[in-house]
N, C-alpha and C positions, 0 to 999 in steps of 0.2 A: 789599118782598117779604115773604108771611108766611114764619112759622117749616114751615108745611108742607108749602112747596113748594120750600125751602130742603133741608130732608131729604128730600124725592124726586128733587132733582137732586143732592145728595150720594149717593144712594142707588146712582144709576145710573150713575154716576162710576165709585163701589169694585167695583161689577160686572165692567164694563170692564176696570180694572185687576186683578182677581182671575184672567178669564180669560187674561189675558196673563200674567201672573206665573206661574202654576199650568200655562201649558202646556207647557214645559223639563219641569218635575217629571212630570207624567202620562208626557211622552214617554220619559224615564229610566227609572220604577217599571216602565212597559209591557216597557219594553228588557228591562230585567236581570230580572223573571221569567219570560219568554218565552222567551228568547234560551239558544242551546246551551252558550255560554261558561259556563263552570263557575267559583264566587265570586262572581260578579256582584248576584246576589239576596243578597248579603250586605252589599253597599254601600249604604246608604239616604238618610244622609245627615239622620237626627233629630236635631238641635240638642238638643229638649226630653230626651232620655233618653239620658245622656251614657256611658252603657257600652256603647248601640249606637254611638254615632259612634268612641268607641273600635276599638268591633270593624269599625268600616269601614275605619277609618283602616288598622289592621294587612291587614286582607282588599285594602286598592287597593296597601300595598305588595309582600306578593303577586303579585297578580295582575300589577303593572307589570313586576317583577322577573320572571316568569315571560314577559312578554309582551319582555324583553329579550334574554335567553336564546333567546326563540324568533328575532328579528329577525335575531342574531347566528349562529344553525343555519343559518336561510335563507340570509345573505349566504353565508357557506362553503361551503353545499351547491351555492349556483349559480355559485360560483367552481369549485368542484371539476365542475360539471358543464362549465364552458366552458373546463376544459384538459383535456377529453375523455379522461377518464381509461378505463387499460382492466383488464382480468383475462388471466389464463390458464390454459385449458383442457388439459390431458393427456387423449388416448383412444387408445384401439386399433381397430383397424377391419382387420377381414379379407378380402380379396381371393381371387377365383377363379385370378390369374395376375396376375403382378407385368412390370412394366419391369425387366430386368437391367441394371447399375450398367456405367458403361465400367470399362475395366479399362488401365492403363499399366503397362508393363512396362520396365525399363530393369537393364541391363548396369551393375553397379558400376565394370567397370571397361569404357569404352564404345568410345574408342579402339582403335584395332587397331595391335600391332606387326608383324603382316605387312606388306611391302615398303618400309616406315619402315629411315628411317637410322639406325645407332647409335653414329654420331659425338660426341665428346661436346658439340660447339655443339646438334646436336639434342636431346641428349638433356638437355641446362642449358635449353635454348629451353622444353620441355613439363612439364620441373621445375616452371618457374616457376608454369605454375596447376595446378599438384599437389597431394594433400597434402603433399610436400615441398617445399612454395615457400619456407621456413624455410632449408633448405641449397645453393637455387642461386644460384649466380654473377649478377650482374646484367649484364644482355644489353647487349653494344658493338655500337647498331644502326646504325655507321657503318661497320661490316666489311662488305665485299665478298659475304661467304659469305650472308648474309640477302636482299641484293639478285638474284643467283644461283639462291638456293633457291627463289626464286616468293613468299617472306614478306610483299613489299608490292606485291602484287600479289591483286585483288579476289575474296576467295574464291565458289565456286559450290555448289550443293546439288549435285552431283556428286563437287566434295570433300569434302565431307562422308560423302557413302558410302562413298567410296574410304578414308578414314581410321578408320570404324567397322568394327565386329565385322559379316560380314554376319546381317544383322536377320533376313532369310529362313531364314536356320538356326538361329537361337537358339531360337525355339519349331518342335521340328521332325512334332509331332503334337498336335491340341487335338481334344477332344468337348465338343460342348455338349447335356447332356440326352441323352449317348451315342451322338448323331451327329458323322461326323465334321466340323469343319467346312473349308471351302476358302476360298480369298478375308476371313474376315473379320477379316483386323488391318490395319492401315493405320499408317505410319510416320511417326511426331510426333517434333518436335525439342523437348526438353528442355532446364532448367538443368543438366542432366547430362549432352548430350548427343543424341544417334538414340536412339529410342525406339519400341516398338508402345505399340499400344492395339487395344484389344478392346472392339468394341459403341459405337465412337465420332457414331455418327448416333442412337441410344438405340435402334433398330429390335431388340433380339433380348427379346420374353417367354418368361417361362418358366411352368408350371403344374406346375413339383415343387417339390421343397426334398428336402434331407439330403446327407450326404457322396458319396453315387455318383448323382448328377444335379447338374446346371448346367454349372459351367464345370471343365472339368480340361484344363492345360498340361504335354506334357511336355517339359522346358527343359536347352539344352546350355547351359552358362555361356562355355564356351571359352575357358578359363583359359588356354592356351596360347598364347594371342594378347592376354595384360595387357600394358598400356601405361601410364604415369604417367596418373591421374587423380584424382580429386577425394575420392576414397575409398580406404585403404590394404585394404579387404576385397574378397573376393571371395564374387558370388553375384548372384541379382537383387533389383529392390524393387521392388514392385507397389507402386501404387495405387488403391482403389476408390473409385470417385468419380462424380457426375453427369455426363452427357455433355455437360453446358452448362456446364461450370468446366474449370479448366484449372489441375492442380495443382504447386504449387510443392515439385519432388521429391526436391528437397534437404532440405527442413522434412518432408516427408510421406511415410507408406506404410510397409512392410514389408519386412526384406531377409530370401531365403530364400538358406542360405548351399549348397553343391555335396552330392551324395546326402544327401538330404533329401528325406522327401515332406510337404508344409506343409497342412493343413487351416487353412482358414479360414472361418470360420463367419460371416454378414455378417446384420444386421437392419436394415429402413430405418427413417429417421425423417425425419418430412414436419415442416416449421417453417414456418406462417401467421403473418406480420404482417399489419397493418392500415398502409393509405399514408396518408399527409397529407390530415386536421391530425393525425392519431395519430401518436405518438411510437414508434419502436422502439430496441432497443440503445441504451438510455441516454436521452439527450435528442433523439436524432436520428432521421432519419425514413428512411426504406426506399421505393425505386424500383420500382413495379409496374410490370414490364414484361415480357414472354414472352420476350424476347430478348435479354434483359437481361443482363448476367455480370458478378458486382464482380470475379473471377479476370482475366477478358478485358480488361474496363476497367484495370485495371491496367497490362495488358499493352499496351495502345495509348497510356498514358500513359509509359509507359517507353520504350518505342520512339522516341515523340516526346524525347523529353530525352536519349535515346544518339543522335537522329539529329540534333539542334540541337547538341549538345556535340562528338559524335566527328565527323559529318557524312558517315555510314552506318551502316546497321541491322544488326542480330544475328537471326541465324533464330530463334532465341526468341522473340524480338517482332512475326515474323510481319508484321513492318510493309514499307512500297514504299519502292521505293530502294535504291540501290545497297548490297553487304553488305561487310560489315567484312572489311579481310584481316586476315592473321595479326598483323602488325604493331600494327594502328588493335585489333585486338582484346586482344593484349596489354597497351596503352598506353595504353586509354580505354576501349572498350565494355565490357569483363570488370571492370575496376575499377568503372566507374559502376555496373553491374549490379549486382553486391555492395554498392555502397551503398544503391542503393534496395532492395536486397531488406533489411538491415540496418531501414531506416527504414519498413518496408511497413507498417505502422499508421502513421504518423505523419500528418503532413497534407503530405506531395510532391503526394498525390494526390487528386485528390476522387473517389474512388468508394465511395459509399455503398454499401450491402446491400441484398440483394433481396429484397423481399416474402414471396415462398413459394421454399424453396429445399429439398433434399434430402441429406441426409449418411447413409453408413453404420457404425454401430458393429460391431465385429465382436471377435470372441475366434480366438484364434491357437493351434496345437500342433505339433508336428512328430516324426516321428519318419524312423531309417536307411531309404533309400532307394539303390539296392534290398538289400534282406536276402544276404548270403552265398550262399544258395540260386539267388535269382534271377537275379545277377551272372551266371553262366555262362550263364543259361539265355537271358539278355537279347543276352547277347554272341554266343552262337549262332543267335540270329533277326535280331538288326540286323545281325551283322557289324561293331558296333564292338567294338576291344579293351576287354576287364576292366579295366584301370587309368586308360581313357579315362569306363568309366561313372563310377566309383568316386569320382573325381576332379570330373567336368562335368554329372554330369545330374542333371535333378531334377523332382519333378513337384507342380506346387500344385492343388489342387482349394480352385475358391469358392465356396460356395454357400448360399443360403438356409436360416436357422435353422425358419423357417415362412414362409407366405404370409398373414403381418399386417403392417400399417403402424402407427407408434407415431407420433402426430399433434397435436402441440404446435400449439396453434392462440389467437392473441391474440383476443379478445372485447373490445368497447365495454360497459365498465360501464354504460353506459343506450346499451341499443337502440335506446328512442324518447319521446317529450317526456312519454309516459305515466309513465315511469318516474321521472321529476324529481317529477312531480306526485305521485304514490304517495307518495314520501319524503319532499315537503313536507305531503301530508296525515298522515301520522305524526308530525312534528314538531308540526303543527298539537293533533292527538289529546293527545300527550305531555303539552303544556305547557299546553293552555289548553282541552284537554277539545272541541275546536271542529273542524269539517271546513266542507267548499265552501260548506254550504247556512249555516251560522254564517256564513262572510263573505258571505253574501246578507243575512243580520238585520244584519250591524252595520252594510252600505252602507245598508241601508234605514233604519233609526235615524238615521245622518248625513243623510241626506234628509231625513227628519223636522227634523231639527235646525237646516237649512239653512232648510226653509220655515217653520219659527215662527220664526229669526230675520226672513229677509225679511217676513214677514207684520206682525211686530213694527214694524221700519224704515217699512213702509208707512202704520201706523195711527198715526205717533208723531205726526204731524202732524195728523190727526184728532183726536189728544188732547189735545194745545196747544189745539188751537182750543174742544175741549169744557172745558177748564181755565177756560179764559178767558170762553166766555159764564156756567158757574157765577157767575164773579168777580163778573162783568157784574152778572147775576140777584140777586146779594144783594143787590147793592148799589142795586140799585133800590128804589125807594119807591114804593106806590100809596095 
C-alpha cells in the first residue's frame, strides 16, 4: 500500500471519529446558551484555560446546590399540597331579614311544690338530686313508704307536668316584632327539667333589630311554688341557640334573676368547615349533613348506654322505651347522666361536629323591673298583688344588634391544580431562573443526548469494521 493512500484512509477514519466525539459537546455548548436556566453558559468545560474550568467547576456547584434546594421545595410543597391544607376566611355579610335563634327558657327552680308531700321521707327522697344532695339521708329503698308512693312504678309525661311549675303560666305575655304571639312555644324536657322554647321549627324571621322589636317575654318565676332542685337560685335561664342543637342547660345560657328587665342583645355567627379529606377542629373531620346535630347525636348515644345500663330511658334522651321511674332514676339513670355529661368531650361518644353550624354571641344588662311607679300601676291592670310582681316577674327582651352575619368560613389553600403549579413555577423562577417552557429545553437537550448516544452505539460496530479494513489496507503490498 502507498504512503498516500494510507493517509487518505487515515484521514477519513479521524473524520468519523471527530464527528462522533464533537457531537455531546455541540449538543452541551447549544444547551447552556440557548437554554433559560440561568449559569449554565457559564459551564464550558475548557481543559485548555484553566481559570475557565475553575469558574465552571464553582458555577455547576451552584447550580446543583440550587437545583437541590429546588427538588427539596418541590417534595414539601406536594406533600403540603396532599394533606389538603386549608386558610380561614372572616367576613360580614348583610342580610335583608335574618332566621330568629330558638330560644329555651327554663325555671331554676322547675319542680312544683304544689300538692307535693312534705313529709320528711319526701322531702330526703328530692334532697337527694338537689343542690343539697351533700345533707340527705341515704334512701332505705326497702321501706314500704317508697313502694306505696308510686316510686317504683314507671313514670309518664304526665307526671311530669303534674310535678312542674305550670309552663303555661310562666310566660304569661310574649311580642315578637310587637305582635302578640299565641301558640308559639312548645314544651321540651331538659337536664333541668320541663322547659319552653321559642321558635323551635326555626320558622320565625325578622326584618328589624334594636331593643323594642324581636322577641320580648313577660315571665312569672313563681317562687312560691320552689321545690328542691338543682339550683339553690331563683329566676330563669334562657338559652339562644340553633333550632337544630339541643342545649345542655345546665353548662349554658343566662339566668335572669325575679324584677328584672334583662336586655339581651344577640349577633350571629355562621362557622363553614370543609368535610373529608379536610381536616377541621384539630385533626378531625366534620359531618356534612343538613340533619345532622352533634347536640342530638349525643343525646341518642346517651339514651342508648342509660337504656343498656338502667334498662329505661329518661325524657331527656328522647329515646323509645319504657321510662325510668323514680327509683331506676335515682339509682342509675341520673347518676349515669352526670357522668356522661362530666365526660361529654371525651370519646363515650363518636359524634363529630358539623360542617356549617350557627352560634350566637350576645352582651347582657339588666336593670329594676318594674320601677316603683309602675308596680301600682301594673297591679291595677293585671290584678296581681304588688308583692306578687315585686317578687315573680320579669321581662327579657332579645334581640338583634343588626341584621349582619359574622361568617368564619374554612378555604382550601389551593382551589385547584393551577395553584400547585403557580407555586412550583416560583420555585422554579427562584432558584434556577427557569419556567414550563425551560423544562421543554432541558427534555429536548436529554433527547438530544439520548439520540447521539444511540446513534453512537449503532456506528460502533461500523467503526470496528472501518478500523479493521484500515489495518487490512496497510498492510497490504502492491
Amino acid at each position: 500500500m502507498d504512503k498516500t493512500g494510507a493517509q487518505m484512509v487515515e484521514k477519513e477514519d479521524k473524520k468519523h471519529n471527530d464527528e462522533d466525539s464533537c457531537s455531546e459537546k455541540d449538543i452541551w455548548t447549544n444547551f447552556t446558551q440557548t437554554t433559560g436556566f440561568h449559569g449554565l453558559n457559564k459551564i464550558t468545560f475548557e481543559r485548555q484555560n484553566p481559570r475557565q474550568l475553575i469558574r465552571s467547576i464553582c458555577w455547576i456547584i451552584v447550580w446543583l446546590t440550587c437545583a437541590v434546594f429546588l427538588i427539596y421545595t418541590v417534595i414539601v410543597e406536594l406533600k403540603n399540597y396532599y394533606s389538603y391544607p386549608t386558610i380561614s376566611n372572616t367576613y360580614i355579610q348583610l342580610e335583608e331579614k335574618l332566621s330568629f335563634p330558638a330560644v329555651t327558657i327554663c325555671n331554676m327552680s322547675p319542680r312544683s311544690s304544689e300538692g307535693m308531700k312534705k313529709d320528711v321521707k319526701t322531702n330526703n327522697l328530692y334532697m337527694t338530686t338537689s343542690a343539697l344532695y351533700m345533707f340527705s339521708q341515704k334512701i332505705n329503698w326497702t321501706d314500704p313508704f317508697y313502694k306505696e308512693e308510686g316510686y317504683f312504678e314507671e313514670k309518664t309525661k304526665e307526671d311530669i307536668f303534674n310535678h312542674s311549675k305550670n309552663i303555661s303560666e310562666s310566660v304569661f305575655l310574649s311580642l315578637f316584632d310587637n305582635v302578640q304571639l299565641k301558640d308559639a312555644f312548645s314544651p321540651v324536657y331538659t337536664d333541668m327539667g320541663l322547659c319552653l322554647r321559642f321558635n323551635s321549627d326555626g320558622s320565625q324571621y325578622t326584618a328589624m333589630y334594636g331593643a323594642i322589636f324581636n322577641l320580648q317575654l313577660y315571665v312569672n318565676v313563681m317562687t312560691y311554688f320552689d321545690y328542691f332542685s338543682h339550683s339553690l337560685s331563683s329566676g330563669v335561664k334562657i338559652a339562644v341557640h340553633d333550632h337544630r342543637e339541643e342545649p345542655i342547660m345546665t353548662n349554658e345560657g343566662l339566668v335572669i334573676k325575679p324584677a328584672s328587665e334583662a336586655f339581651i342583645e344577640i349577633r350571629r355567627k355562621d362557622y363553614k368547615f370543609l368535610p373529608a379529606p379536610f381536616t377541621a377542629f384539630g385533626n378531625k373531620t366534620c359531618v356534612n349533613k343538613p340533619d345532622y346535630s352533634s347536640s342530638k347525636c349525643y343525646q341518642a348515644c346517651w339514651n342508648d348506654i342509660i337504656q343498656h345500663k338502667c334498662g329505661c330511658t329518661d325524657f331527656l334522651s328522647k329515646g323509645n322505651g319504657p321510662y325510668c321511674s323514680y327509683h331506676d332514676y335515682q339509682t342509675c339513670s341520673n347518676p349515669t347522666f352526670w357522668h356522661l355529661l362530666l365526660t361529654y368531650h371525651k370519646e363515650t361518644c363518636d359524634c363529630p361536629k358539623v360542617c356549617q353550624y350557627t352560634t350566637y354571641d350576645y352582651s347582657f344588662s339588666t336593670g329594676t323591673y318594674p320601677s316603683e311607679f309602675f308596680v301600682s300601676q301594673i297591679s291595677a291592670i293585671s290584678g296581681f298583688p304588688e308583692w306578687l310582681i315585686r317578687t315573680n316577674f320579669a321581662l327579657i327582651r332579645i334581640y338583634f344588634k343588626d341584621l349582619s352575619i359574622t361568617i368564619n368560613e374554612q378555604v382550601a389553600k389551593y382551589e385547584n391544580t393551577g395553584d400547585i403549579f403557580a407555586n412550583l413555577g416560583g420555585q422554579l423562577g427562584l432558584f434556577l431562573g427557569a419556567s414550563i417552557l425551560t423544562i421543554t429545553e432541558l427534555l429536548e437537550f436529554i433527547i438530544f443526548l439520548i439520540w447521539s448516544f444511540i446513534h453512537r452505539v449503532k456506528n460502533r460496530g461500523r467503526d470496528e469494521q472501518r478500523k479493521t479494513h484500515v489495518e487490512k489496507f496497510k498492510q497490504t503490498k502492491y
